[in-house]
N, C-alpha and C positions, 0 to 999 in steps of 0.2 A: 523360365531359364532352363537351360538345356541339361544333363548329367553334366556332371562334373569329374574329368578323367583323373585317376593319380597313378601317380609312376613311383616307383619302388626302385634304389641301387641294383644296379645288375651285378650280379653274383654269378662269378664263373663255375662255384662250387653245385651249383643247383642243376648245370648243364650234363657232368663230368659222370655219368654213369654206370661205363664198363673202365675197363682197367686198359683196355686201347685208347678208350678215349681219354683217359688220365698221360696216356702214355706221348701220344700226338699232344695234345696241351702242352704238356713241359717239354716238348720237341721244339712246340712253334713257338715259345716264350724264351728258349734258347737262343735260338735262331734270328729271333727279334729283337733280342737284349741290347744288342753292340756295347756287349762288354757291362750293362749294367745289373749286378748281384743283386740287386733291389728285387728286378724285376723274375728274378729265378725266385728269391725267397718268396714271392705275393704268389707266386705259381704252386709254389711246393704246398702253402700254406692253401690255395684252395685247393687242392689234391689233397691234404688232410682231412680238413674239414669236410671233401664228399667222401671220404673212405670211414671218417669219425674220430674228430682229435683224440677224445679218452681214450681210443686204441691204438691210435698211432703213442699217445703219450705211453701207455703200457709197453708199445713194444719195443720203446728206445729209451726207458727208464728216465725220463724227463720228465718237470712235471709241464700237465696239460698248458697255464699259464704262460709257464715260458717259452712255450712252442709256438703260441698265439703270439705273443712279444718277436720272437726270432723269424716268427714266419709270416712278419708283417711289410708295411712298405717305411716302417720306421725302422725294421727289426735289423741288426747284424751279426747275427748266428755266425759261429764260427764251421771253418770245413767236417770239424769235426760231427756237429750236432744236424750239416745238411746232408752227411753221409748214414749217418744212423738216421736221417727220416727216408732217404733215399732207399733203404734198404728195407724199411719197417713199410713203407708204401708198393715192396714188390716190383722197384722199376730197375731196370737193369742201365747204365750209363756204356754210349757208345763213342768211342772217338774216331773221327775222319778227319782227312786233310781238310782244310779252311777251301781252297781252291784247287781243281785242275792244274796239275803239274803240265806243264809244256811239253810237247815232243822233242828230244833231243834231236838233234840231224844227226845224221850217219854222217862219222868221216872217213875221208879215205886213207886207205895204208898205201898206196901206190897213184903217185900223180895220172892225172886224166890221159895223157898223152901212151903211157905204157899200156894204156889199159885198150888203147882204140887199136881196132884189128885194119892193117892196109891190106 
């Protein structure tokens, strides 16, 4: 018989190494969410987790446990506790328009006719 392969859960946290790459992560899990908090909290939580929950817990006077709970895919943290991790992970929040505003047309102040040179 041949080896026998095994596979291990993939773990985002094990990827997340520089504070850029933390930073893209929770960009693209934003981006991807369509509105679902679930998936921000599983993001925030493995950006913890590679930074080091005992330190994210110290730095937001939470304890370690309920950070693990809040920053799960069962978790529902409130804004208050995803802005104290937001700030204890060093990431800074940016907002932009959802969409490309349209060009407005120019209108005219004086009908076309006055405007045409005979």
């Amino acid at each position: 018989m041949g080896k026998r392969e095994t596979f291990r859960p993939f773990d985002a946290a094990e990827y997340l190494k520089t504070d850029e790459d933390m930073a893209l992560y929770l960009d693209a899990m934003i981006e991807e969410s369509s509105g679902d908090s679930r998936m921000i909290a599983v993001a925030l939580g493995d950006i913890a987790r590679a930074k080091g929950m005992t330190q994210i817990a110290k730095k937001t006077g939470l304890a370690r446990e309920n950070l693990y709970k809040a920053l799960s895919a069962d978790g529902n943290p409130e804004f208050s506790t995803v802005m104290k991790v937001i700030t204890a992970l060093g990431i800074k929040l940016h907002a932009a328009p959802a969409a490309q505003a349209k060009p407005r047309k120019a209108t005219r102040k004086r009908p076309a006719r006055e405007l045409a040179v005979v």
